[in-house]
TORKOL-4160 file (C-alpha; in steps of 0.2 Angstrom, whole numbers, padded with zeros to 4 digits, m for minus):
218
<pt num="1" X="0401" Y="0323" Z="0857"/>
<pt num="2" X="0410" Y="0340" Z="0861"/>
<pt num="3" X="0426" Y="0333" Z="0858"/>
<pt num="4" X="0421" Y="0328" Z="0840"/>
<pt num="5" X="0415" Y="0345" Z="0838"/>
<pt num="6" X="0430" Y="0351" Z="0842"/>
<pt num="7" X="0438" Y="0343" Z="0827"/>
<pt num="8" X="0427" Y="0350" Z="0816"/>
<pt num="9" X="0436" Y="0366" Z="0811"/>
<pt num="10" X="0452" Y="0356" Z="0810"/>
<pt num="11" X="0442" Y="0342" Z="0801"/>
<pt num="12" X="0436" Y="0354" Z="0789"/>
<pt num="13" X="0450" Y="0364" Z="0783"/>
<pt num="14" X="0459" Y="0349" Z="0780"/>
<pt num="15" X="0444" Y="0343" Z="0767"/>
<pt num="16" X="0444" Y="0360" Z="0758"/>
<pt num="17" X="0462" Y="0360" Z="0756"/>
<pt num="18" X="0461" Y="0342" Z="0749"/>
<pt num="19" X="0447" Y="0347" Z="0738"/>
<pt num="20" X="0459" Y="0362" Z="0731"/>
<pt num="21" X="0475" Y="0352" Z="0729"/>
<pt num="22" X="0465" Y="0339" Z="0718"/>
<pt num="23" X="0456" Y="0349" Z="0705"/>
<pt num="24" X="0465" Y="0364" Z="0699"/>
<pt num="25" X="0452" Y="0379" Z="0700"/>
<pt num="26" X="0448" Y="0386" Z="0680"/>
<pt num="27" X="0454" Y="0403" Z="0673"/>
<pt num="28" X="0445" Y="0416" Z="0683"/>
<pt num="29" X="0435" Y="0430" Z="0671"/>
<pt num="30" X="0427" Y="0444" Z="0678"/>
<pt num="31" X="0411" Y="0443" Z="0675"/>
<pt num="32" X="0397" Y="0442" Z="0690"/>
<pt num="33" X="0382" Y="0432" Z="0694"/>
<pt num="34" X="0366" Y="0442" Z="0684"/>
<pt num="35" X="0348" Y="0437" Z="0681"/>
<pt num="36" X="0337" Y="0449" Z="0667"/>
<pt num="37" X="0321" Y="0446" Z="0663"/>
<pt num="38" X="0315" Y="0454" Z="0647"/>
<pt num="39" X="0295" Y="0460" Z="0640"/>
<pt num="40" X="0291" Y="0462" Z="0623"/>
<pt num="41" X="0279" Y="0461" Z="0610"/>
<pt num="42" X="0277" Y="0453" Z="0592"/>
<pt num="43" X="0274" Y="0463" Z="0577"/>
<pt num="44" X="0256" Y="0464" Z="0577"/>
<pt num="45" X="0259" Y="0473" Z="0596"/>
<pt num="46" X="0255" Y="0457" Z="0607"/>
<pt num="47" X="0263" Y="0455" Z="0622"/>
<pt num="48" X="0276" Y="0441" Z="0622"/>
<pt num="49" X="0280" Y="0429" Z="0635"/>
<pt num="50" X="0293" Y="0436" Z="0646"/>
<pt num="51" X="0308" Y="0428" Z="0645"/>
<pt num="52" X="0321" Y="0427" Z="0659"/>
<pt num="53" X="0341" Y="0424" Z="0657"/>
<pt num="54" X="0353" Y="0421" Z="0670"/>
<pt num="55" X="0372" Y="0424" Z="0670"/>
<pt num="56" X="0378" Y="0410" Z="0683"/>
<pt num="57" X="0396" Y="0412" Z="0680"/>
<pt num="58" X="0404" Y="0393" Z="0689"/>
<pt num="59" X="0422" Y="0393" Z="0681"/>
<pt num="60" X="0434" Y="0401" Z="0692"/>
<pt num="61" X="0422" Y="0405" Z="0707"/>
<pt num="62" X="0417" Y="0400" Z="0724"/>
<pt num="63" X="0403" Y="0390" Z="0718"/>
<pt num="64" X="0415" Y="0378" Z="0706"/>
<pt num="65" X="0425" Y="0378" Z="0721"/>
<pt num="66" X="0412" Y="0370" Z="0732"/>
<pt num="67" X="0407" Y="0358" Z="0719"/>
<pt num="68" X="0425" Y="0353" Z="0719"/>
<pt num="69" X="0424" Y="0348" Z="0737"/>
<pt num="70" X="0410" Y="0339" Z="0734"/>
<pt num="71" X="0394" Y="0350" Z="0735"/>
<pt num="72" X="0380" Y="0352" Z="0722"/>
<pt num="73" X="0376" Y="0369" Z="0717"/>
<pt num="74" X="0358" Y="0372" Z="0716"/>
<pt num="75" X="0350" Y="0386" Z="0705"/>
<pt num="76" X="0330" Y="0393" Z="0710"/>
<pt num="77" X="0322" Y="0403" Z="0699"/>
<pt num="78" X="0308" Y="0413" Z="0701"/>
<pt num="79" X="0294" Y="0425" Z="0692"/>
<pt num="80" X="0283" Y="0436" Z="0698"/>
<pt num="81" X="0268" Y="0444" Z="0691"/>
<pt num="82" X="0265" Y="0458" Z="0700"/>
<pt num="83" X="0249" Y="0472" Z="0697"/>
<pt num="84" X="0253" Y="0489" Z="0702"/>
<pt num="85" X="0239" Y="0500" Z="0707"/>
<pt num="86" X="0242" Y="0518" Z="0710"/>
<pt num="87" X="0233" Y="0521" Z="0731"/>
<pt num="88" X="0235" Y="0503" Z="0734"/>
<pt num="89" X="0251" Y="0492" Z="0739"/>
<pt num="90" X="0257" Y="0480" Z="0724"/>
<pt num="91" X="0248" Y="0465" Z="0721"/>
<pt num="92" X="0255" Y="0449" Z="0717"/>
<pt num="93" X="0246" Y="0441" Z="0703"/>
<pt num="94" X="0255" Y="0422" Z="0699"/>
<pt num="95" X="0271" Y="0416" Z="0700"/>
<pt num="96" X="0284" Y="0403" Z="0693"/>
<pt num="97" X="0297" Y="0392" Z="0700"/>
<pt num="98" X="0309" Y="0381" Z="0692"/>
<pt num="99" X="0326" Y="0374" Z="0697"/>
<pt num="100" X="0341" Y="0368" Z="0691"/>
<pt num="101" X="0355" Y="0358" Z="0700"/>
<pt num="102" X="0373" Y="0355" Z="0695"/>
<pt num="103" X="0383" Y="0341" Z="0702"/>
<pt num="104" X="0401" Y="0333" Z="0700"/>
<pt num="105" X="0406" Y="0316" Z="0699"/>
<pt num="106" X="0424" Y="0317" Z="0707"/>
<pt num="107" X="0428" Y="0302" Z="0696"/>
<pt num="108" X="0424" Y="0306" Z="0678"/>
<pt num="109" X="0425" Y="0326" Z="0681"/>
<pt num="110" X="0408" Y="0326" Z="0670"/>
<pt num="111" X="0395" Y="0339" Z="0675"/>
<pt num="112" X="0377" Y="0335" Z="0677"/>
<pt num="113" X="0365" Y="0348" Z="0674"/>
<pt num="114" X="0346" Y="0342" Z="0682"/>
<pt num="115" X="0332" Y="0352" Z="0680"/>
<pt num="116" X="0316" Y="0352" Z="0689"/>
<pt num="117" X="0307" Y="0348" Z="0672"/>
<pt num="118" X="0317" Y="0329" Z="0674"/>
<pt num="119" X="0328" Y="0334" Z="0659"/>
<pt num="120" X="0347" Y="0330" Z="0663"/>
<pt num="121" X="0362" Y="0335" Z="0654"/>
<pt num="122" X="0379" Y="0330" Z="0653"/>
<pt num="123" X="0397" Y="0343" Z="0652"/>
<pt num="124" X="0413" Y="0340" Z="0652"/>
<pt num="125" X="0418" Y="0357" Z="0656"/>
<pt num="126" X="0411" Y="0371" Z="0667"/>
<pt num="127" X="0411" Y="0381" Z="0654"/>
<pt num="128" X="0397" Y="0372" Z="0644"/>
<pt num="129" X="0386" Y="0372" Z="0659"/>
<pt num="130" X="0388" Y="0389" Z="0661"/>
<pt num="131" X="0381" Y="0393" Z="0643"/>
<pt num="132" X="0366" Y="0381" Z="0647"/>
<pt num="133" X="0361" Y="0390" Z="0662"/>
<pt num="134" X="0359" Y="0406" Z="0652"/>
<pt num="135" X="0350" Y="0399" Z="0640"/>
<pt num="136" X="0335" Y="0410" Z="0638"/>
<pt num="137" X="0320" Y="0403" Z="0647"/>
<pt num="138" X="0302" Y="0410" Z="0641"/>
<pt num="139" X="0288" Y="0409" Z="0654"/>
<pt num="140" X="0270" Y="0408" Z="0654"/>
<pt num="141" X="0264" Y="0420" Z="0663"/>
<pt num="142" X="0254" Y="0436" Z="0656"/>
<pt num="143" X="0241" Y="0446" Z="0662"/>
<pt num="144" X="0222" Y="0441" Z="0659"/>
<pt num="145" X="0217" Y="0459" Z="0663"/>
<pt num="146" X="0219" Y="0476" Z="0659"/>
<pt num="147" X="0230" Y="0488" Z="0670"/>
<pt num="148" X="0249" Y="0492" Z="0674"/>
<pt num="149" X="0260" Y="0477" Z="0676"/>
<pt num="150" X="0278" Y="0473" Z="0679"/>
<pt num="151" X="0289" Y="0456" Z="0683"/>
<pt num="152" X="0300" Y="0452" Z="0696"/>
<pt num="153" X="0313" Y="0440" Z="0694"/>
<pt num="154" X="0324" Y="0432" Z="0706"/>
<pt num="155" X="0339" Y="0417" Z="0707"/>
<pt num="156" X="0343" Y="0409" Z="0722"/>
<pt num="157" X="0362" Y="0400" Z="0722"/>
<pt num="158" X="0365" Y="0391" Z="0736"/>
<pt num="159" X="0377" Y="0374" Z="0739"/>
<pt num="160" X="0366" Y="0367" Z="0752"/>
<pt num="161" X="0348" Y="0363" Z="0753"/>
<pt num="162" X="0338" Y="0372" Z="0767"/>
<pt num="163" X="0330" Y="0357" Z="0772"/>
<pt num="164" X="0347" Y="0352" Z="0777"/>
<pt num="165" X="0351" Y="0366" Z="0787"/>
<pt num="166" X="0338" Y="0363" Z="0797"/>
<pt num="167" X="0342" Y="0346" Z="0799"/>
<pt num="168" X="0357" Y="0349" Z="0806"/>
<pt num="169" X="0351" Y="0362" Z="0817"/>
<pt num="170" X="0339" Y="0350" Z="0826"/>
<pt num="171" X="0352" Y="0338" Z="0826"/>
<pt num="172" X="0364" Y="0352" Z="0837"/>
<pt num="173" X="0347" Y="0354" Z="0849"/>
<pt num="174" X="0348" Y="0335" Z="0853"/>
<pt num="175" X="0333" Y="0330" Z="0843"/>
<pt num="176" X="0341" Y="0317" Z="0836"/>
<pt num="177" X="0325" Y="0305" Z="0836"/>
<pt num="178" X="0319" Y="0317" Z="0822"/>
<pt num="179" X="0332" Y="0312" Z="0810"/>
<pt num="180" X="0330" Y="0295" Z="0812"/>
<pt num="181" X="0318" Y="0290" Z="0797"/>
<pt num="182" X="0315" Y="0275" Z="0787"/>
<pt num="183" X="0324" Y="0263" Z="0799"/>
<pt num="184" X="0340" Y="0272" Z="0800"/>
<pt num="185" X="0355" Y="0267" Z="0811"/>
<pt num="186" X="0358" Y="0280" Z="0824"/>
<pt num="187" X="0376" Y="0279" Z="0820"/>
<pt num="188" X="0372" Y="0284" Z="0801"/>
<pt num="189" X="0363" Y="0299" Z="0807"/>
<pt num="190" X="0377" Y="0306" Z="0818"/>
<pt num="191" X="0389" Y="0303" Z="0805"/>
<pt num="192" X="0376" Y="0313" Z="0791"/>
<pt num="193" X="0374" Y="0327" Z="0805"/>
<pt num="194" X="0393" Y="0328" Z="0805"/>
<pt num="195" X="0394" Y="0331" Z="0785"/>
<pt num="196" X="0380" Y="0343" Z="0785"/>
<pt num="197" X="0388" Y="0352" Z="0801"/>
<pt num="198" X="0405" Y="0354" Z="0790"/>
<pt num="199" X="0397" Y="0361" Z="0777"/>
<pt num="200" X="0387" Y="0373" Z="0788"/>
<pt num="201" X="0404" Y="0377" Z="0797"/>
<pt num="202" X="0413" Y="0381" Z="0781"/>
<pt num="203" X="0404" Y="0397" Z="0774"/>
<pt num="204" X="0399" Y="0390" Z="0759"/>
<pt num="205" X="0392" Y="0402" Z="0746"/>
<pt num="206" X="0375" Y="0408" Z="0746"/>
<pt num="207" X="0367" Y="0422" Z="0734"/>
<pt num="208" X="0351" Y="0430" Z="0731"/>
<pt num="209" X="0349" Y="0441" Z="0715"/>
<pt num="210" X="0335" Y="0450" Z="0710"/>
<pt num="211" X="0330" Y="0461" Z="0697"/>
<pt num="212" X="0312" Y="0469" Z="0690"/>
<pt num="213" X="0307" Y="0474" Z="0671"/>
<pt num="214" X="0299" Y="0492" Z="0667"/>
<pt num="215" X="0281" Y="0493" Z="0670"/>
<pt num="216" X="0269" Y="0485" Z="0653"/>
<pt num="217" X="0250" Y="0484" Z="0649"/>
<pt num="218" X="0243" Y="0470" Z="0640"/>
Protein backbone atom coordinates (compact mmCIF):
# COMPACT_ATOMS: atom_id res chain seq x y z
CA UNK A 1 0.00 0.00 0.00
CA UNK A 2 2.72 2.60 0.61
CA UNK A 3 4.34 1.93 -2.33
CA UNK A 4 1.08 2.59 -4.40
CA UNK A 5 0.71 5.82 -2.57
CA UNK A 6 3.80 6.80 -3.57
CA UNK A 7 2.85 6.75 -7.12
CA UNK A 8 0.09 8.95 -6.62
CA UNK A 9 1.73 12.38 -7.17
CA UNK A 10 3.54 10.85 -10.20
CA UNK A 11 0.06 9.17 -11.13
CA UNK A 12 -1.61 12.23 -10.98
CA UNK A 13 0.24 14.79 -12.76
CA UNK A 14 0.39 12.54 -15.56
CA UNK A 15 -3.65 12.47 -15.66
CA UNK A 16 -4.00 16.26 -15.43
CA UNK A 17 -1.42 16.76 -18.05
CA UNK A 18 -3.43 14.22 -20.33
CA UNK A 19 -6.64 15.92 -19.41
CA UNK A 20 -4.94 19.37 -20.71
CA UNK A 21 -3.33 18.08 -23.83
CA UNK A 22 -6.76 16.57 -24.89
CA UNK A 23 -9.21 19.31 -24.79
CA UNK A 24 -7.81 22.64 -25.55
CA UNK A 25 -8.92 25.17 -22.51
CA UNK A 26 -11.71 27.99 -23.95
CA UNK A 27 -10.66 31.85 -24.30
CA UNK A 28 -10.21 33.14 -20.79
CA UNK A 29 -12.50 36.35 -19.90
CA UNK A 30 -12.05 38.17 -16.84
CA UNK A 31 -15.03 37.97 -15.28
CA UNK A 32 -15.16 36.26 -11.53
CA UNK A 33 -17.59 33.84 -9.81
CA UNK A 34 -20.66 36.16 -8.13
CA UNK A 35 -23.91 35.35 -6.66
CA UNK A 36 -26.80 38.63 -5.99
CA UNK A 37 -29.84 38.11 -4.63
CA UNK A 38 -32.25 41.01 -5.33
CA UNK A 39 -35.79 42.34 -3.11
CA UNK A 40 -38.32 44.16 -4.62
CA UNK A 41 -41.79 45.09 -4.75
CA UNK A 42 -44.69 45.17 -7.37
CA UNK A 43 -46.59 48.30 -8.11
CA UNK A 44 -49.19 48.21 -5.58
CA UNK A 45 -45.92 48.09 -2.96
CA UNK A 46 -45.98 44.07 -2.22
CA UNK A 47 -43.00 42.55 -1.67
CA UNK A 48 -41.74 40.33 -4.38
CA UNK A 49 -40.16 36.94 -4.10
CA UNK A 50 -36.54 37.49 -3.97
CA UNK A 51 -34.77 36.47 -6.75
CA UNK A 52 -31.13 35.12 -6.60
CA UNK A 53 -28.61 35.22 -9.81
CA UNK A 54 -25.34 33.57 -9.85
CA UNK A 55 -22.31 34.54 -12.25
CA UNK A 56 -20.59 30.84 -12.35
CA UNK A 57 -18.17 31.73 -15.05
CA UNK A 58 -16.82 27.82 -16.52
CA UNK A 59 -15.06 28.79 -19.75
CA UNK A 60 -11.51 29.32 -19.32
CA UNK A 61 -11.32 28.51 -15.54
CA UNK A 62 -10.21 25.97 -13.20
CA UNK A 63 -13.55 24.53 -12.86
CA UNK A 64 -13.86 23.83 -16.85
CA UNK A 65 -10.36 22.53 -16.30
CA UNK A 66 -11.53 19.97 -13.79
CA UNK A 67 -14.26 18.91 -15.71
CA UNK A 68 -12.01 18.29 -18.56
CA UNK A 69 -10.15 15.70 -16.62
CA UNK A 70 -13.03 14.15 -15.77
CA UNK A 71 -14.71 15.71 -12.55
CA UNK A 72 -18.40 17.11 -12.20
CA UNK A 73 -18.66 20.47 -11.07
CA UNK A 74 -21.28 20.83 -8.51
CA UNK A 75 -23.27 24.15 -7.77
CA UNK A 76 -25.27 24.55 -3.95
CA UNK A 77 -27.38 27.22 -3.62
CA UNK A 78 -28.65 28.68 -0.55
CA UNK A 79 -31.26 31.34 0.94
CA UNK A 80 -31.63 32.49 4.05
CA UNK A 81 -34.33 34.38 5.80
CA UNK A 82 -33.05 35.98 8.46
CA UNK A 83 -35.04 38.37 11.30
CA UNK A 84 -32.88 41.12 12.74
CA UNK A 85 -33.78 42.39 16.04
CA UNK A 86 -32.16 45.35 17.57
CA UNK A 87 -30.80 43.78 21.57
CA UNK A 88 -30.99 40.24 20.28
CA UNK A 89 -28.64 38.15 17.96
CA UNK A 90 -30.13 37.54 14.29
CA UNK A 91 -32.50 35.01 13.98
CA UNK A 92 -32.82 32.60 11.09
CA UNK A 93 -36.24 32.39 10.09
CA UNK A 94 -36.39 29.55 6.74
CA UNK A 95 -34.14 28.67 4.47
CA UNK A 96 -33.62 27.11 0.69
CA UNK A 97 -31.43 24.84 -0.92
CA UNK A 98 -31.34 23.80 -4.47
CA UNK A 99 -28.49 22.41 -6.58
CA UNK A 100 -27.18 22.11 -9.79
CA UNK A 101 -24.50 19.81 -11.42
CA UNK A 102 -22.55 19.87 -14.54
CA UNK A 103 -20.83 17.12 -16.11
CA UNK A 104 -18.82 16.19 -19.40
CA UNK A 105 -19.06 13.36 -21.56
CA UNK A 106 -15.43 12.99 -22.83
CA UNK A 107 -16.90 11.48 -25.94
CA UNK A 108 -19.41 13.69 -27.29
CA UNK A 109 -18.04 17.02 -25.50
CA UNK A 110 -21.83 17.64 -24.68
CA UNK A 111 -22.49 19.24 -21.35
CA UNK A 112 -25.15 18.26 -19.00
CA UNK A 113 -26.77 20.51 -16.71
CA UNK A 114 -28.75 18.48 -13.71
CA UNK A 115 -30.77 20.24 -11.31
CA UNK A 116 -32.03 19.14 -8.01
CA UNK A 117 -35.57 19.80 -9.39
CA UNK A 118 -34.86 16.30 -11.86
CA UNK A 119 -34.78 18.92 -14.96
CA UNK A 120 -31.65 18.09 -17.16
CA UNK A 121 -30.32 20.02 -19.93
CA UNK A 122 -28.07 19.59 -22.75
CA UNK A 123 -24.92 22.13 -24.12
CA UNK A 124 -22.70 21.88 -26.57
CA UNK A 125 -20.55 24.59 -25.28
CA UNK A 126 -19.53 25.97 -22.02
CA UNK A 127 -20.70 28.98 -22.85
CA UNK A 128 -24.39 28.03 -22.90
CA UNK A 129 -24.22 26.58 -19.56
CA UNK A 130 -22.84 29.36 -18.26
CA UNK A 131 -25.78 31.49 -19.34
CA UNK A 132 -28.32 28.88 -17.75
CA UNK A 133 -26.66 28.91 -14.43
CA UNK A 134 -27.34 32.77 -14.21
CA UNK A 135 -30.57 32.47 -15.01
CA UNK A 136 -32.48 34.38 -12.60
CA UNK A 137 -34.06 32.00 -9.99
CA UNK A 138 -37.18 33.62 -7.77
CA UNK A 139 -37.64 31.85 -4.49
CA UNK A 140 -40.38 31.43 -2.07
CA UNK A 141 -39.47 32.60 0.85
CA UNK A 142 -41.16 35.86 2.52
CA UNK A 143 -41.71 36.88 5.79
CA UNK A 144 -45.25 35.96 7.40
CA UNK A 145 -44.62 38.70 10.10
CA UNK A 146 -44.03 42.16 10.67
CA UNK A 147 -40.53 43.42 11.52
CA UNK A 148 -36.94 44.11 9.90
CA UNK A 149 -35.68 41.40 7.39
CA UNK A 150 -32.82 40.81 5.17
CA UNK A 151 -31.66 37.64 2.97
CA UNK A 152 -28.49 35.84 2.75
CA UNK A 153 -27.47 34.18 -0.14
CA UNK A 154 -24.67 31.71 -0.58
CA UNK A 155 -23.08 29.37 -3.60
CA UNK A 156 -21.01 26.59 -2.84
CA UNK A 157 -18.67 25.18 -6.03
CA UNK A 158 -16.98 22.40 -5.47
CA UNK A 159 -15.65 19.34 -7.92
CA UNK A 160 -16.00 16.84 -5.38
CA UNK A 161 -18.74 15.57 -3.25
CA UNK A 162 -18.02 15.74 0.65
CA UNK A 163 -19.36 12.56 1.16
CA UNK A 164 -16.47 11.50 -0.84
CA UNK A 165 -13.93 13.09 0.93
CA UNK A 166 -14.89 11.36 3.78
CA UNK A 167 -14.87 8.29 2.17
CA UNK A 168 -11.58 8.42 1.32
CA UNK A 169 -10.47 9.74 4.52
CA UNK A 170 -11.66 6.51 6.30
CA UNK A 171 -10.33 4.51 3.58
CA UNK A 172 -6.61 6.28 4.53
CA UNK A 173 -7.50 5.27 8.52
CA UNK A 174 -7.77 1.60 7.41
CA UNK A 175 -11.52 1.25 7.73
CA UNK A 176 -11.96 -0.27 4.77
CA UNK A 177 -14.84 -2.51 5.94
CA UNK A 178 -16.97 0.75 5.86
CA UNK A 179 -16.63 1.16 2.22
CA UNK A 180 -17.56 -2.08 1.24
CA UNK A 181 -21.50 -1.68 0.63
CA UNK A 182 -23.97 -3.62 -1.43
CA UNK A 183 -21.59 -6.73 -2.07
CA UNK A 184 -18.76 -4.91 -3.36
CA UNK A 185 -15.40 -6.48 -4.15
CA UNK A 186 -12.60 -5.35 -1.87
CA UNK A 187 -10.49 -4.86 -5.05
CA UNK A 188 -13.12 -2.38 -6.50
CA UNK A 189 -13.07 -0.42 -3.38
CA UNK A 190 -9.38 0.03 -3.19
CA UNK A 191 -9.20 0.98 -6.63
CA UNK A 192 -12.39 3.78 -5.89
CA UNK A 193 -10.29 4.93 -2.89
CA UNK A 194 -7.43 5.56 -5.24
CA UNK A 195 -9.50 7.75 -7.77
CA UNK A 196 -11.08 9.81 -4.84
CA UNK A 197 -7.32 9.90 -3.22
CA UNK A 198 -6.10 11.60 -6.69
CA UNK A 199 -8.54 13.86 -6.72
CA UNK A 200 -8.17 14.87 -3.07
CA UNK A 201 -4.23 15.06 -3.94
CA UNK A 202 -4.71 17.30 -6.84
CA UNK A 203 -6.12 20.79 -5.23
CA UNK A 204 -9.02 20.69 -7.15
CA UNK A 205 -11.01 23.88 -6.90
CA UNK A 206 -13.41 24.71 -4.12
CA UNK A 207 -15.34 28.11 -3.48
CA UNK A 208 -17.71 29.60 -1.05
CA UNK A 209 -19.48 32.94 -2.18
CA UNK A 210 -21.64 34.70 -0.13
CA UNK A 211 -23.50 37.88 -0.22
CA UNK A 212 -26.60 39.65 1.77
CA UNK A 213 -29.44 42.15 0.29
CA UNK A 214 -30.23 45.54 2.40
CA UNK A 215 -32.50 45.13 5.34
CA UNK A 216 -36.81 45.18 4.01
CA UNK A 217 -40.16 45.03 5.84
CA UNK A 218 -42.99 43.22 4.53
Amino acid sequence: MRDVLRLVPALLAAAVAAGHAQAPPDPVRAVQPSVHVSVERAPDGSLRMPVVRAAAPLVGGVFAAAMRDGFPVRYRFRLELRHSVRILADRLEREAEWDAVVLLDPLTNQLDLIRSSGTAEHFTSMHAVERALATPFAVDLLPDRDGQYYYVATLEIESLSLSELEEVERWLRGEVGDAITRRHEVGDVLEGGLRRLLIRLSGLPRLRLETRSPFFRP
